[in-house]
N, C-alpha and C positions, 0 to 999 in steps of 0.2 A: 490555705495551701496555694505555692505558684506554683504553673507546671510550665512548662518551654518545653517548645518544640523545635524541632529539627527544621531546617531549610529544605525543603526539596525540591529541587531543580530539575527539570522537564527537555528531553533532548530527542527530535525526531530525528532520525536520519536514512535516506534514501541511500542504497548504495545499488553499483548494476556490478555484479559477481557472475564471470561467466567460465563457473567451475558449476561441480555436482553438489558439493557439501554446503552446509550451510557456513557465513563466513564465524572469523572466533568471535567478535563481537557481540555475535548474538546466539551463541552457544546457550547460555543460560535463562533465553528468551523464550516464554510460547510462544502461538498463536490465538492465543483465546487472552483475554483481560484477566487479570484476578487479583487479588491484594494490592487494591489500589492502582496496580501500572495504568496506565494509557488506554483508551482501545483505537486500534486503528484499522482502517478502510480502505484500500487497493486497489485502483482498477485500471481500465484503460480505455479512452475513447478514440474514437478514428471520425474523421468528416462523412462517412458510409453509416458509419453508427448511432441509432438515435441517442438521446443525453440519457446520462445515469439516471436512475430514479431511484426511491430509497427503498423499494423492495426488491432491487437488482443488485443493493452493496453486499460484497462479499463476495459473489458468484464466478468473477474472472479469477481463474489461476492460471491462464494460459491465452495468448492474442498472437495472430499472424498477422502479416503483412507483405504487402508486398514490397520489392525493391522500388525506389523511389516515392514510393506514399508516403503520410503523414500519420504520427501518431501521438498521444499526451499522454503522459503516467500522471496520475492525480492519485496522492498520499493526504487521509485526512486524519488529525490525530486526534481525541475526544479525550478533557481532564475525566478520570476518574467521577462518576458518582458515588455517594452518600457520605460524604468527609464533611466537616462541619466548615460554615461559608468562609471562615478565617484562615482556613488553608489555602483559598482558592489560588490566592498568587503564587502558591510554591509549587501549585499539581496542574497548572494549563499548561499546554505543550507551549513553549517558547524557540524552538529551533530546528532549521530544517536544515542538514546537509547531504550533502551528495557525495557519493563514491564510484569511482569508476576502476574494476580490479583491486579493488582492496584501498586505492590510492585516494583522497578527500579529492576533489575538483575545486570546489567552490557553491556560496549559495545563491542559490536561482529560481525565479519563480515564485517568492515566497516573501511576505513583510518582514518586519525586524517586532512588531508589536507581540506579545502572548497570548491569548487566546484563550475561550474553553473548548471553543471546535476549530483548528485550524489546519487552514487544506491548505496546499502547496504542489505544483507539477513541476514535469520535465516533458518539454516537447524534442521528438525528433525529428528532424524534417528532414526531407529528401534521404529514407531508409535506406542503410547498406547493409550486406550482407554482415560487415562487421556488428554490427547493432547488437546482434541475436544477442541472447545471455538470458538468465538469470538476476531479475531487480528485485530486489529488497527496499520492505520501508521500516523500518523500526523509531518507535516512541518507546523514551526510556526512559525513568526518572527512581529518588532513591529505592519508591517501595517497590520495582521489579521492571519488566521491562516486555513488549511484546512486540510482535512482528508479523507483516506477510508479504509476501513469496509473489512475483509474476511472472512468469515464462516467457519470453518473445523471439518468438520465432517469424525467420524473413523465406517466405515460401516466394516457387516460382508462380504460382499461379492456380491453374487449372485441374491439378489433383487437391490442390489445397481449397479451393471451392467445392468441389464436392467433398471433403473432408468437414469442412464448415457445415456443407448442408446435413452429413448424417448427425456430425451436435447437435445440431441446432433441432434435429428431429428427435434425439434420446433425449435433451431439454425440455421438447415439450411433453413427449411421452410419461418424463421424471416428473411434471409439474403436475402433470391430470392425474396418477396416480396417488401424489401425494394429498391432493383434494379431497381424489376417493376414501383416500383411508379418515379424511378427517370426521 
């Protein structure tokens, strides 16, 4: 018996949407992985920020900043596990694009090679109030497609550090609790 299989083609794309909804493109997208799609990883680092670590993926859905700082969105896209190794080239993420309002920019930050883990960023530099919005990464390929979500917000400052401070204190609050229960 021959079986043939389907081509699947692997498409990450960052977009920065500075509406409430989520855009159409990824209407039909979780956030969580399942039947195959992608998984993908979100985050943001700032020069103040120590480096991600991998018990820290996932955690950002939201980063401030200040006007004029520095900041990097870093999109990492993961082919699917447990698909048998002949698939491998039709399920690694192979492409990163960017959107800005809905509109493609251009690809940045990112190789032209496919991958099975492949990360890609968008630096801003010298932050404007314009900046703020709503960025999306989505990795999408035939068997479904998944996504997440980052907030950026451009504070003035000093309400927004104590702002930071009380997170960062319900973070830790939320980590030792969750210890406890284990």
């Amino acid at each position: 018996m021959k079986v043939a299989y389907k081509s699947y083609s692997v498409v990450v794309a960052v977009a920065i949407i500075a509406s409430f909804g989520r855009p159409a493109w990824c209407q039909s997208c979780g956030t969580e992985a399942y039947g195959g799609s992608p998984s993908v990883d979100f985050y943001a680092t700032t020069p103040e920020k120590l480096p991600h670590t991998p018990d820290m993926m996932g955690i950002d859905k939201a980063v401030s900043v200040l006007p004029g700082s520095n900041v990097t969105l870093v999109c990492t896209a993961k082919m699917p596990l447990g698909f048998p190794p002949y698939l491998r080239s039709y399920l690694e993420p192979n492409l990163i694009k960017l959107f800005v309002n809905y509109s493609f920019i251009r690809e940045f930050n990112c190789d032209k090679k496919p991958r099975i883990v492949k990360t890609c960023s968008l630096s801003l530099v010298n932050v404007k109030p314009g900046d703020k919005g709503k960025y999306f990464c989505q990795a999408v390929n035939e068997l479904g497609c998944t996504y997440k979500q980052l907030k950026v917000a451009v504070t003035s400052g000093e309400r927004e550090g104590q702002m930071l401070d009380i997170l960062h204190r319900r973070k830790n609050i939320s980590s030792k609790i969750k210890r406890n229960l284990k």
